[in-house]
Residue frames as qw, qx, qy, qz and C-alpha x, y, z in Angstrom:
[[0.557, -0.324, -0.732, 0.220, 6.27, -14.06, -15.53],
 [0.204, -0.231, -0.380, 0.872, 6.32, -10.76, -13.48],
 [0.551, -0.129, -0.111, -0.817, 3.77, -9.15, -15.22],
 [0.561, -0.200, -0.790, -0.144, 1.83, -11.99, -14.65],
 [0.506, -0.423, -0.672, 0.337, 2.26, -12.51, -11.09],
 [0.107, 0.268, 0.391, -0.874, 1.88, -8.19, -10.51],
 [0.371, -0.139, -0.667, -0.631, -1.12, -8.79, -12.82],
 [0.611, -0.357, -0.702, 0.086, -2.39, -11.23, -9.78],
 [0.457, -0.231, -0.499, 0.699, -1.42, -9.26, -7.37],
 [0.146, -0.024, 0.024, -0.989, -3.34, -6.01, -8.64],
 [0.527, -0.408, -0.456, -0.589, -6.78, -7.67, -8.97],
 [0.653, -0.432, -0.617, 0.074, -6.45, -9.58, -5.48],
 [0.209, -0.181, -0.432, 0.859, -5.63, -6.27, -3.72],
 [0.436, -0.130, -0.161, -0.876, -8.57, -4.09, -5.94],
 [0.573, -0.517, -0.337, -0.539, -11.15, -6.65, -4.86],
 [0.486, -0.294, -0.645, 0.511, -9.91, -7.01, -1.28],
 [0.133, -0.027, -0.178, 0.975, -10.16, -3.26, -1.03],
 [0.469, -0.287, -0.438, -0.711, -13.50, -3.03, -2.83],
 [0.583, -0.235, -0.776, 0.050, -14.60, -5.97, -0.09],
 [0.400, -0.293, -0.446, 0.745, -13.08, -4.16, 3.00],
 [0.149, -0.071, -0.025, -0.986, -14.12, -0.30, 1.80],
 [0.629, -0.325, -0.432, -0.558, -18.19, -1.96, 1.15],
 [0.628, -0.377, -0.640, 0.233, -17.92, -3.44, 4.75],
 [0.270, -0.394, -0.435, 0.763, -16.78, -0.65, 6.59],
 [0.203, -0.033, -0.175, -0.963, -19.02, 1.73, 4.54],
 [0.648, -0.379, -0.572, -0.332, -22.03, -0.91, 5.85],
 [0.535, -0.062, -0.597, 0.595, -20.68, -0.92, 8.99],
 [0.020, -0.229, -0.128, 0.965, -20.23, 3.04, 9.87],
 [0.248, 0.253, 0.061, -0.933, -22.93, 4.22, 7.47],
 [0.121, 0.295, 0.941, 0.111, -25.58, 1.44, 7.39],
 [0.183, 0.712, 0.565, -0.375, -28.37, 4.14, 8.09],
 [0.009, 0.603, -0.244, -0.760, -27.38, 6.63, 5.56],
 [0.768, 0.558, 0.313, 0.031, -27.79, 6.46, 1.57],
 [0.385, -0.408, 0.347, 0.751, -24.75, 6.90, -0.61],
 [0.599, 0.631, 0.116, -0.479, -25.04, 8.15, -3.99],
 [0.935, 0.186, 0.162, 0.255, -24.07, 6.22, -6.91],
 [0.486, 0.728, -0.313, 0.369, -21.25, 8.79, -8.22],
 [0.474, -0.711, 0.510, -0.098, -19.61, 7.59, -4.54],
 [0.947, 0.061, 0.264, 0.172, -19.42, 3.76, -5.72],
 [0.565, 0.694, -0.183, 0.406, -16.46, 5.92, -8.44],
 [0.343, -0.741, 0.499, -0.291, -15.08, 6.91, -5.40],
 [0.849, -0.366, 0.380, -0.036, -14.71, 3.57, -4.07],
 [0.838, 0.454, 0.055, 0.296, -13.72, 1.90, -7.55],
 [0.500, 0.702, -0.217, 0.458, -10.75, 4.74, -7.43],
 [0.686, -0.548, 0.398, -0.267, -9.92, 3.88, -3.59],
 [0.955, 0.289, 0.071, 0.014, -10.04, 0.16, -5.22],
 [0.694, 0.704, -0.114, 0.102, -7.63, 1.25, -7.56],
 [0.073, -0.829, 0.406, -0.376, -5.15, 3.32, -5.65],
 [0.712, -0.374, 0.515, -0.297, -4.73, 0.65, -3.06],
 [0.918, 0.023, 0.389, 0.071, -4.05, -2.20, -5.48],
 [0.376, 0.883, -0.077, 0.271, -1.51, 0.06, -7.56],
 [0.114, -0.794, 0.472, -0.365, 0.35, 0.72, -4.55],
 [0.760, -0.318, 0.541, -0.169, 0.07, -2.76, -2.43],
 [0.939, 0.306, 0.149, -0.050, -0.68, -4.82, -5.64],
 [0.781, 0.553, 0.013, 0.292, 2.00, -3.84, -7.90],
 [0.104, 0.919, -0.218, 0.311, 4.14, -0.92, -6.48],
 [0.726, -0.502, 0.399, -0.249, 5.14, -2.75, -3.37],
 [0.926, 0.222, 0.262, 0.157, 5.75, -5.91, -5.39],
 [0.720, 0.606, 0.066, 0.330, 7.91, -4.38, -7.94],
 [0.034, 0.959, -0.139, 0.246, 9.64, -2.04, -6.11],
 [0.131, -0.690, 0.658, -0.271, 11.15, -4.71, -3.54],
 [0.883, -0.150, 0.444, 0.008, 11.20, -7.73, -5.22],
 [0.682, 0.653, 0.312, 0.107, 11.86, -6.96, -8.65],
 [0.370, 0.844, -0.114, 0.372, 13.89, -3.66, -8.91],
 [0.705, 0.255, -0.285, 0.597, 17.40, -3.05, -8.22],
 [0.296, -0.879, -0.006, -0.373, 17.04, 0.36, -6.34],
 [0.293, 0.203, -0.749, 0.558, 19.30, 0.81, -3.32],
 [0.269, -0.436, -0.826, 0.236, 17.34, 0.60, -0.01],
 [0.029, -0.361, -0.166, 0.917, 17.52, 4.52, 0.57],
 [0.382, 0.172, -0.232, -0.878, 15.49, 5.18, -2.50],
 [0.382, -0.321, -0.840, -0.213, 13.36, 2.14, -2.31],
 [0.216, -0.637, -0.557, 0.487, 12.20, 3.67, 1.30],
 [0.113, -0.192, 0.182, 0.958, 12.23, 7.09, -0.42],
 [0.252, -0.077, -0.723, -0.639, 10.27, 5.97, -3.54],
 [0.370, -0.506, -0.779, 0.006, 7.58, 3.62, -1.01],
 [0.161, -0.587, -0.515, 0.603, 7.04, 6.26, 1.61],
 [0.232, 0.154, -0.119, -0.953, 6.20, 9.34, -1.03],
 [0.308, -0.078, -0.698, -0.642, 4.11, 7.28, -2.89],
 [0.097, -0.522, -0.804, 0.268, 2.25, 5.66, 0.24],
 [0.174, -0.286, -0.241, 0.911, 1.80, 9.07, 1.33],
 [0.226, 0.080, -0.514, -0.824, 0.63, 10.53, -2.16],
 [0.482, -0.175, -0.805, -0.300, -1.61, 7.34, -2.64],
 [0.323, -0.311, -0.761, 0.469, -2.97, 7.67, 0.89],
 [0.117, 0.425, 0.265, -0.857, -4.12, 11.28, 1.12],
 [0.302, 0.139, -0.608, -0.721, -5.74, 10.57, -2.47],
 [0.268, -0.160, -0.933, 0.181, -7.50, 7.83, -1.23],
 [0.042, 0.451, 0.500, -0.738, -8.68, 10.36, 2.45],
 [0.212, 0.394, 0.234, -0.863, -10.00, 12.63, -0.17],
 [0.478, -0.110, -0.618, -0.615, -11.87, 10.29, -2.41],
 [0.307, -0.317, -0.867, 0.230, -13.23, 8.68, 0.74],
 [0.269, -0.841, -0.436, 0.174, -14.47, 12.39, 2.16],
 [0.399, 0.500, -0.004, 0.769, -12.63, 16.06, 1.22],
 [0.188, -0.798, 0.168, -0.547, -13.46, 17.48, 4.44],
 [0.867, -0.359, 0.231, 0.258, -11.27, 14.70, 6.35],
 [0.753, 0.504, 0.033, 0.420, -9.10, 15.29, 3.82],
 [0.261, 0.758, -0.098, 0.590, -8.75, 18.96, 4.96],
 [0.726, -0.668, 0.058, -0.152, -8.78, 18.32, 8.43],
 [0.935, -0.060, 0.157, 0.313, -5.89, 15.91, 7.43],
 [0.766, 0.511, 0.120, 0.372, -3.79, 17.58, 5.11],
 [0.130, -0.902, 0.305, -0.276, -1.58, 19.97, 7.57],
 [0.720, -0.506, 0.475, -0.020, -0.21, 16.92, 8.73],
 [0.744, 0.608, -0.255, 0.112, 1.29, 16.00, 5.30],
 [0.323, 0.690, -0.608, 0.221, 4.88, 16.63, 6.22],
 [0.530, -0.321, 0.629, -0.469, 4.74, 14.75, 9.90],
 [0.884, 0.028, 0.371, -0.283, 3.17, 11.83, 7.82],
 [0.672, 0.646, -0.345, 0.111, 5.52, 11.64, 5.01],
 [0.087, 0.735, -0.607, 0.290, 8.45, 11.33, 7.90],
 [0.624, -0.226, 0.650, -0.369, 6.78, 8.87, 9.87],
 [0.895, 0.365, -0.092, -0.238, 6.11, 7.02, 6.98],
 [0.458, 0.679, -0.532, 0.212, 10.18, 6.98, 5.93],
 [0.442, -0.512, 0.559, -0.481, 10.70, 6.31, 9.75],
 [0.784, -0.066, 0.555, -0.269, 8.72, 3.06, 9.70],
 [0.920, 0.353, -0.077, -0.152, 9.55, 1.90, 6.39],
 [0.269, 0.733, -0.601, 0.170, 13.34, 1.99, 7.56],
 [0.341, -0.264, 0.858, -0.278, 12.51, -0.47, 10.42],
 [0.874, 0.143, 0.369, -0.283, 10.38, -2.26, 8.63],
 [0.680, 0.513, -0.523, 0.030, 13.34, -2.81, 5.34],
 [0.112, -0.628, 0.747, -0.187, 15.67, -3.44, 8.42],
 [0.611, -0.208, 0.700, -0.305, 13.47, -6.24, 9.93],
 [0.838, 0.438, 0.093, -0.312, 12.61, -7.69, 6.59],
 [0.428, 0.676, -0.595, 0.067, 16.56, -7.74, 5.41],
 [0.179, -0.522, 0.791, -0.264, 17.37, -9.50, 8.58],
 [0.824, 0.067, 0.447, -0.341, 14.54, -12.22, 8.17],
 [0.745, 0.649, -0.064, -0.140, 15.36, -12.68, 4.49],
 [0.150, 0.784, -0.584, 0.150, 18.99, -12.95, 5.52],
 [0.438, -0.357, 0.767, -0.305, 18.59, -15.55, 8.03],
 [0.811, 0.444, -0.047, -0.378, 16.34, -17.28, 5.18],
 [0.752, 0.620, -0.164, -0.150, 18.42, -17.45, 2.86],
 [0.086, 0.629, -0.742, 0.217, 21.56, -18.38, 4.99],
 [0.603, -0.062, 0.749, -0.268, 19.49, -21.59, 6.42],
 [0.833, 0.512, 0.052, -0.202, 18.49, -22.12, 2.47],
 [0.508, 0.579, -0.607, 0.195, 22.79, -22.50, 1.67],
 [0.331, -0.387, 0.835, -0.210, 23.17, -24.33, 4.84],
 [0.817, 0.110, 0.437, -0.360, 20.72, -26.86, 3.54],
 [0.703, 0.618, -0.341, -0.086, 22.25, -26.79, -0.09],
 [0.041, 0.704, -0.703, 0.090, 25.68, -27.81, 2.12],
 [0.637, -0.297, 0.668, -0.245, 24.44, -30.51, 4.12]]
């Protein structure tokens, strides 16, 4: 059943991405011509992006045990990783522009994924305590 449902979850992130990446590449560079060995680019944008959202995401904090420290560990390298991979299929001289700022993004990442586990534990908490009050009543 899990494969299954990160099965689902990787195609409906690769063609959201595909969707979103061909819009804002019509968007920004409507006048321009790409060449076809970009479309690989995209496809491996695509990929990346439905790896990491689709499945990683999924599995990492629904699925696996992990404490929280190395779930936020584990999600912020990989965004990171899976982000600057992305920048530099999308364009390698953004990339380089970008890539001094590695470390600074890698913290901020960690940063936000701690308040985001926090706020997510506390929702999920308050859930699941109004899901056993209901079981009482």
């Amino acid at each position: 059943m899990m494969i299954k449902q990160l099965q689902h979850s990787f195609f409906q992130v690769f063609t959201a991405t595909t969707l979103w990446v061909t819009l804002l590449l019509t968007l920004f560079y409507h006048d321009q011509s790409i060449q076809m060995g970009f479309l690989w680019n995209v496809a491996g944008i695509s990929l990346i992006a439905a790896v990491l959202f689709g499945v990683m995401y999924n599995a990492l904090w629904n699925h696996f045990t992990l404490k929280p420290i190395w779930n936020i560990i584990i999600s912020s390298t990989c965004n990171i990783i899976g982000g600057m991979a992305i920048l530099w299929l999308f364009s390698s001289e953004m990339f380089e522009w970008i890539a001094p700022w590695f470390p600074a993004m890698w913290l901020l990442s960690i940063v936000l994924h701690v308040i985001a586990f926090y706020f997510y534990a506390r929702i999920d908490s308050r859930k699941k305590a109004e899901e056993l009050n209901d079981i009482l009543k």
